[in-house]
N, C-alpha and C positions, 0 to 999 in steps of 0.2 A: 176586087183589089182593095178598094177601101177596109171591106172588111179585115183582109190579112193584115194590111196599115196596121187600121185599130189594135188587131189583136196583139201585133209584136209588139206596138206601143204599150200594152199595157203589162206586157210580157218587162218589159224593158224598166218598166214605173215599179214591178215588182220587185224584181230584181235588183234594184237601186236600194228600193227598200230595204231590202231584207240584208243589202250589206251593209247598209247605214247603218241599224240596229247592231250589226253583228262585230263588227269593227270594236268597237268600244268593247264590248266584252273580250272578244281576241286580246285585247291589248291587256285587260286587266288580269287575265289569267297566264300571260306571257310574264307581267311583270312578276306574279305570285311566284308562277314556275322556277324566275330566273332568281329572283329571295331566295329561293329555297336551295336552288342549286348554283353554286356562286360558278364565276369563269373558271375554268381551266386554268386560262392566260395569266388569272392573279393569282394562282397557287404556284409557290414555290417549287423549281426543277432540282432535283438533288442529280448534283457533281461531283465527280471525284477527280481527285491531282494525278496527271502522269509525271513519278517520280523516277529523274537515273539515279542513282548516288545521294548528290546532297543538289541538284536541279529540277526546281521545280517548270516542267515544260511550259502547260495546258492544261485545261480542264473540260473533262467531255461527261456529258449527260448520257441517262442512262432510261430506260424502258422496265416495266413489268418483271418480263420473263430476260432480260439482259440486265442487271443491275451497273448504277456505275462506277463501281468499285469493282467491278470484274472485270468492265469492258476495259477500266483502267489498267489494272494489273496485266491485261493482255494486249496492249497496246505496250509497256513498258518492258514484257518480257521479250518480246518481235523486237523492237530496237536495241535492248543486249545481245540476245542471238546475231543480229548483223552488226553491232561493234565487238562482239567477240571473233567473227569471220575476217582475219585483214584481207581475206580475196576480193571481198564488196568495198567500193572506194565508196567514202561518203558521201560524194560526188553524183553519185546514181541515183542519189536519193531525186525524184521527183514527183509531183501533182497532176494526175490526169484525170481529166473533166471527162466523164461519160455522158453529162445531158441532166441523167437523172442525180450522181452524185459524185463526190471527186476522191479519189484515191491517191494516196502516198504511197509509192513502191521505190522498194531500191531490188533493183532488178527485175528480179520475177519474183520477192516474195512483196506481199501489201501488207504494210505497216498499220494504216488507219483507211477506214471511209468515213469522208463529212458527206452527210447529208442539211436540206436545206434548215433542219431542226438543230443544226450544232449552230448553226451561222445565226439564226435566230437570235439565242443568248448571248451570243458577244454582239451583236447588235449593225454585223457588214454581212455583207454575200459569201455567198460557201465561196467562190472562184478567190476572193483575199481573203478569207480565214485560210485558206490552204495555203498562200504564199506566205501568210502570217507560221505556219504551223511548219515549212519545211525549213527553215535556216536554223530554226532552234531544233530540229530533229538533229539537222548538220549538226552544229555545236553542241551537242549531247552525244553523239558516236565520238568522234574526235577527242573532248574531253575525256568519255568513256576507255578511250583506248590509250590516251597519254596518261594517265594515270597508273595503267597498269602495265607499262614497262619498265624491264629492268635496272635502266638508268632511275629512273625516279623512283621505286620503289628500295631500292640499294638509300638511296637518298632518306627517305622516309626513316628505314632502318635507323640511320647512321645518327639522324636526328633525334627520333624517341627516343636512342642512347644516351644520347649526351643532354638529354632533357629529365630522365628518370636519373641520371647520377647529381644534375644540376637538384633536382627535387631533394633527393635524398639528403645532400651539402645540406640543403637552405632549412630541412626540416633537423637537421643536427643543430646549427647554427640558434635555431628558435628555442628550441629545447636549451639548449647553454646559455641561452640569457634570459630566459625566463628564471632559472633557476640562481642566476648571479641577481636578477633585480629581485627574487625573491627574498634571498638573504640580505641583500643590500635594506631592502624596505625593512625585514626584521632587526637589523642590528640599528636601522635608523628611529623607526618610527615606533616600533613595539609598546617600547619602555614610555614612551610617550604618552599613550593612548590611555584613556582615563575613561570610567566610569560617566554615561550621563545621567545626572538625579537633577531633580528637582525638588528644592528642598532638602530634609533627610528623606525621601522616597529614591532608589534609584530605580531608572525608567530603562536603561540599558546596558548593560554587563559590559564590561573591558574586555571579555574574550568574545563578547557576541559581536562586537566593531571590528576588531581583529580578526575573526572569523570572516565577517563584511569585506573587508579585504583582501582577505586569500583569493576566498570566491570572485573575488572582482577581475583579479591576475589572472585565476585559472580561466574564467570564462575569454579575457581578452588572449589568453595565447591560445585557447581552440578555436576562435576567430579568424587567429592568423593562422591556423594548421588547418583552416578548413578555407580558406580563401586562397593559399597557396594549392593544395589538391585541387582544388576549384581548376583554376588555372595551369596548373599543369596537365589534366584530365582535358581541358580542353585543345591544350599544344599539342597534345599526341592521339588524340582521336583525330585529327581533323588532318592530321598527314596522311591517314591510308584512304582510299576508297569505299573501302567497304563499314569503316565509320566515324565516314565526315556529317552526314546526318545527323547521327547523334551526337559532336560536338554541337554542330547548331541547335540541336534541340535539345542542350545541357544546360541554360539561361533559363530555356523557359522550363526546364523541370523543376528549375532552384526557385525563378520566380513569381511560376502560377501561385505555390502556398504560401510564399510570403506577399503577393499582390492581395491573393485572399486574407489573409490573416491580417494585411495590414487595411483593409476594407474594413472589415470585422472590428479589427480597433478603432477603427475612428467612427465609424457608427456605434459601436458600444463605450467611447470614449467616459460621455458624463455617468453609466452604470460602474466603471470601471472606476470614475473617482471617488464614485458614493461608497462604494465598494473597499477602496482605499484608506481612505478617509476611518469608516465603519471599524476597517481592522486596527490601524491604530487606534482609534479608541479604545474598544475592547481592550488591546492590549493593557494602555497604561492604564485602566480601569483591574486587572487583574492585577498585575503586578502589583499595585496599592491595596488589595486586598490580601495577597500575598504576604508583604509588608505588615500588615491589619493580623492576621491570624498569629504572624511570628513574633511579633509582640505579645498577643495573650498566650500563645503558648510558653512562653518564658514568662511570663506574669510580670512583664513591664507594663500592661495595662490589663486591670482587672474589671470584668465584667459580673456583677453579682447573680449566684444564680448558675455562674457558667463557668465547668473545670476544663482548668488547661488541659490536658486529655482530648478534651472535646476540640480543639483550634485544628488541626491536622486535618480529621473528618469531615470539617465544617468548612474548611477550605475546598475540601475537596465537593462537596454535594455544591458549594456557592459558584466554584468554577463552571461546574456543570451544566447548572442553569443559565447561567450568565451566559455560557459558548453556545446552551441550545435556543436563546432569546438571540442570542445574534444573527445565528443560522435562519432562525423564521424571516428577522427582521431583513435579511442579507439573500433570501430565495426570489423573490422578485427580480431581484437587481444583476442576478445570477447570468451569463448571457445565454442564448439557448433555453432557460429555463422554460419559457411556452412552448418548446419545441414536442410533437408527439414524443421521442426518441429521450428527450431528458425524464419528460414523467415516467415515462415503460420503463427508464432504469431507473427514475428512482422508487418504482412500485415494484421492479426486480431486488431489490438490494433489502425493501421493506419486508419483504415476504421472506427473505435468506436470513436476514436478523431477528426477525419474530421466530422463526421455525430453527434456527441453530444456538440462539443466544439466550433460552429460556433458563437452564442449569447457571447461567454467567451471573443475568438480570440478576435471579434469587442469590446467587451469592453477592452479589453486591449490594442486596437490600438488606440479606443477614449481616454485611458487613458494616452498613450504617448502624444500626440495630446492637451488637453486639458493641460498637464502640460508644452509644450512645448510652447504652446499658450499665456500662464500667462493670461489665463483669469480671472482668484481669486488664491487667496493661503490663507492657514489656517489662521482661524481668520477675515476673512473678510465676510461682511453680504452683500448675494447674493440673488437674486430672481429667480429660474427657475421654469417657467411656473406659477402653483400656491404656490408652496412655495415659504418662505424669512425666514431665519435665516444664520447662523454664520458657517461657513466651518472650520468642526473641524478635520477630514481624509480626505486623497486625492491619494487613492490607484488605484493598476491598473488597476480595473475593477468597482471599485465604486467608492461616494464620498460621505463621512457622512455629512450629517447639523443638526445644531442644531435648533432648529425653536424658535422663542420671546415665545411659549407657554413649554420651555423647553423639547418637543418632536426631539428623531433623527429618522431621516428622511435617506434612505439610496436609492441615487439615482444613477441608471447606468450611467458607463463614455459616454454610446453610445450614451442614453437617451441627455445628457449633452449636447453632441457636435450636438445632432441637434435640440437646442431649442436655443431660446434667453436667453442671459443673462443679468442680472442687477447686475451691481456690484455698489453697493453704499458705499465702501471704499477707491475706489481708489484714489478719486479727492478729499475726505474727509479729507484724512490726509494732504494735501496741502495747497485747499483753502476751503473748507469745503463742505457740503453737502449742498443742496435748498433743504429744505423742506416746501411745501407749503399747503396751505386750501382754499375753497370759501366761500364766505358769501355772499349773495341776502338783498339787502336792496331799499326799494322804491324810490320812484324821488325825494320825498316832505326831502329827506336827504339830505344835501350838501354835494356833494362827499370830499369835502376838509375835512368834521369835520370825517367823515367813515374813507378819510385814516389816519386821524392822532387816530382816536380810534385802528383801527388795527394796525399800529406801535405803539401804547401804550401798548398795549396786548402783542404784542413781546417783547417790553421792560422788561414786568414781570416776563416772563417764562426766568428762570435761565439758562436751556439746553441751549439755542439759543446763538448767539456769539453777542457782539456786532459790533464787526467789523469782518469782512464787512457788513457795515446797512443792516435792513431788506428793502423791499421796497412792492410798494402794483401796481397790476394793477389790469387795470378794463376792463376785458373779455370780456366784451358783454352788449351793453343795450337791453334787452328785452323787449316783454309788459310790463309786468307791475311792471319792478324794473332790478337795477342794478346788473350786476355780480363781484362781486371784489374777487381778489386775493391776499391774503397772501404768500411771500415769504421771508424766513429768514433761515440763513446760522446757519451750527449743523455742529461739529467737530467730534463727536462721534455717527455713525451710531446706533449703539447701544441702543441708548437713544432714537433712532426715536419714539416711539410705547408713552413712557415717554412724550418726548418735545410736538406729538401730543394732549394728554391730556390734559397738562399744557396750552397750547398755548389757544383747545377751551375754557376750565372752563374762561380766561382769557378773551377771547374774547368776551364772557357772562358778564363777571364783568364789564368790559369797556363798552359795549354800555348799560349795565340798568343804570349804573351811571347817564350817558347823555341824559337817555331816549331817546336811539331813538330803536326805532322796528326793529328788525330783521326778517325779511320776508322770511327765508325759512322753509321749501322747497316749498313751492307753494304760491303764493299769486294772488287772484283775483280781491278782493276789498279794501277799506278803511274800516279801525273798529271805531267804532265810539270812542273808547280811546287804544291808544297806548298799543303795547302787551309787560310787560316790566314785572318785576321784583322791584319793590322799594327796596332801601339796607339795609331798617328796618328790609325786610323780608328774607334777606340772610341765616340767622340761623335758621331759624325757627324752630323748635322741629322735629325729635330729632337731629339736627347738631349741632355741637360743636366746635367754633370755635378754641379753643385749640386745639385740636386736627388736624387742616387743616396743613399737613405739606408735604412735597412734598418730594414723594419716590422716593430719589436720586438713590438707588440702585436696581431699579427693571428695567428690559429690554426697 
């Protein structure tokens, strides 16, 4: 017997041991376990509302494979079904405990079951979550059903009537004096309103404040046209049953984005004023530069070195810099700007302007280029490529002409800078333009009587200058007749297309005078009488010599 003692004694010593040791590790891998896998109890239960109308009842929890926004929605369609039955008195509605969980019936259909897990969450016994749960089922049938009788619905009617004609009045009424204080404020304060400068700088235009104004009216009467819809939207949603809900949830649709927005302001408050602050800057920084070019462009302030021509262009490249120095300086402060969603547009918009605005870029860099060039300026009659008329715009991607057939002609700056150009105004207004002609006339003419006919001819035509003389060479002797040139000095470009005309008719009158033949364009032989015009036959029917008078005013 001692033996067996002993043994279970040591049975017992071991035993002891071996929990002793083991305990401490149980516990530390209990606690690792329980790190690792938090409670149940403190993760959040998701709930959904059982809605009638515009009553919110209860809120019941949901399971896996029952979600509870289903269980919801089916608990709320079971309580319309029995307030649309007047057979079932509300009355019926009760709570019965089976042990394991409590059911709502009104009759023989079941409305809801609480189990001990609904009573959990609100934090009583399922037996009074259930007596909590049926008064307001009551008061949800009842309302449900007074709502939608004739009496009251007739009522409703009779209301949004006379609420929609009331809206209509009041939204006439705003309109008519918006428009009387409109004119009111113009015939008061219009004439008032003055220019703000400082200095001789001004910083803000009399129709830009005046402007400031309108906009101020218009905004405050769509304030009041949007604040009376407001409120009427809510008087008449909230008569019917079916949507008084969304009158109550017509505040919060207005004022989730302005809560948000008005969040957003006041955290981005002090960017908004740097922000502010930045733009007016900028502004009266440009406007005085503004000011600054229109000066030299009128040459009230001369810059050596630098033609008024240039003040326009130079405005315009100075603006440029200065709005994209602003922009850099002003992207920080931006709100949103660290947002993923601002950079990705604006590395969207970077790639759209690289890849669509390359043909623009170069026109606008031939259009620096070209104005800083002085190759023409408006009003001077130019030739590129095949056209030639009068340079009426000179922007920074194109440049308008007018062409001698009164057509504009609207040709790229890029185009511009890689053709030749003819400018026949420049050396026009100095010493004048050369405008010249050929005429072929045979051997058996003495060239001395040819050139004194052709400076006779230029003598005629009125366009032409007479100093500095015209003069005549003679280009080439060929087979069979001589080439001679006409040249005579034109002061007014303009008139070239004119003095041309004049010049030939004249050079016609001159040599049938003299008789002598004029040989072009081709000549192979001798005729047997001269190819001439007699000056008997000038007029000849039906021309009019009265009438031959020379269109000073046409191109």
């Amino acid at each position: 017997m001692s033996f067996v003692r002993m043994r279970d004694a040591v049975t017992r010593a071991v035993f002891l041991l071996i929990l002793t040791l083991a305990l401490p590790l149980w516990a530390v891998a209990a606690e690792a376990q329980s790190a690792q896998q938090p409670d149940a109890l403190n993760q959040p239960v998701e709930t959904a509302p059982v809605i009638i109308d515009d009553m919110t009842l209860f809120s019941v929890r949901g399971i896996s494979s029952y979600p509870a926004q289903e269980r919801a929605n089916g608990i709320a369609r079971r309580i319309k079904e029995i307030a649309a039955d007047s057979t079932i008195p509300a009355d019926s509605l009760v709570a019965v405990d089976t042990g394991i969980w409590t059911e709502l019936k009104a009759g023989d259909i079941r409305i809801l079951v609480i189990v001990d897990a609904d009573a959990v969450i609100e934090g009583i016994k399922r037996p009074e979550l259930a007596l909590v749960y049926v008064p307001k089922v009551r008061a949800a049938i009842n309302a449900y059903r007074q709502f939608r009788t004739k009496e009251y619905l007739s009522r409703a009617v009779l209301n949004a009537f006379v609420s929609t004609l009331v809206f209509i009045i009041a939204v006439f009424i705003i309109l008519k004096l918006f428009l009387k204080l409109h004119t009111f404020v113009e015939a008061r304060f219009q004439e008032k309103i003055e220019d703000i400068s400082v200095k001789s700088f001004r910083l803000i235009r009399r129709k830009d404040v005046w402007a400031a104004i309108r906009e101020g009216v218009r905004i405050l009467r769509i304030v009041m046209l949007f604040a009376l819809a407001y409120a009427y939207l809510g008087r008449v949603l909230i008569l019917f049953p079916w949507t008084r809900l969304y009158a109550k949830k017509l505040g919060q649709f207005l004022l989730s984005p302005l809560q948000v927005l008005g969040q957003g302001f006041v955290r981005e408050l002090p960017n908004l004023l740097f922000l502010a602050v930045l733009f007016i800057i900028m502004r009266i920084v440009l406007r005085m530069l503004h000011a600054f070019f229109r000066q030299v462009e009128q040459e009230k302030i001369r810059i050596r070195g630098f033609y008024p021509d240039w003040a326009e262009p130079t405005d315009r490249l100075v603006t440029v810099l200065v709005t994209v120095f602003a922009l850099v300086v002003a992207f920080p402060y931006i709100p949103g700007s660290e947002s993923g969603a601002f950079k990705g547009i604006s590395i969207f918009i970077g790639v759209l302007f690289s890849l669509g605005s390359q043909s623009a870029v170069a026109n606008i860099i031939a259009g620096f280029v070209v104005n800083y060039r002085r190759a023409f300026k408006v009003g001077d009659r130019i030739q590129i490529n095949e056209i030639i008329g009068d340079v009426t715009k000179i922007r920074m991607q194109v440049t308008h002409i007018r062409t001698i057939k009164n057509e504009e002609v609207i040709v790229p700056n890029s185009t511009i800078l890689n053709s030749n150009i003819v400018n026949y105004s420049t050396y026009a207004r100095q010493n004048g333009l050369i405008i010249h002609t050929q005429i072929t006339i045979g051997y058996d003419a003495p060239w001395r009587q040819v050139h004194a006919l052709l400076l006779m001819a230029a003598g005629r035509t009125p366009q032409l200058l007479k100093e500095p003389p015209p003069f005549v060479l003679q280009k080439s002797l060929d087979d069979f007749y001589v080439t001679y040139e006409l040249n005579a000095y034109l002061d007014h470009p303009q008139k070239m297309a004119l003095a041309y005309s004049e010049l030939h008719k004249n050079i016609q009158d001159c040599f049938n005078e003299y008789g002598v033949q004029i040989m072009s364009p081709n000549y192979e032989a001798d005729r047997a009488t001269p190819t001439i015009v007699p000056k008997e036959k000038w007029y000849a029917p039906p021309a009019n010599p009265a009438a031959e008078e020379a269109p000073e005013n046409q191109a």
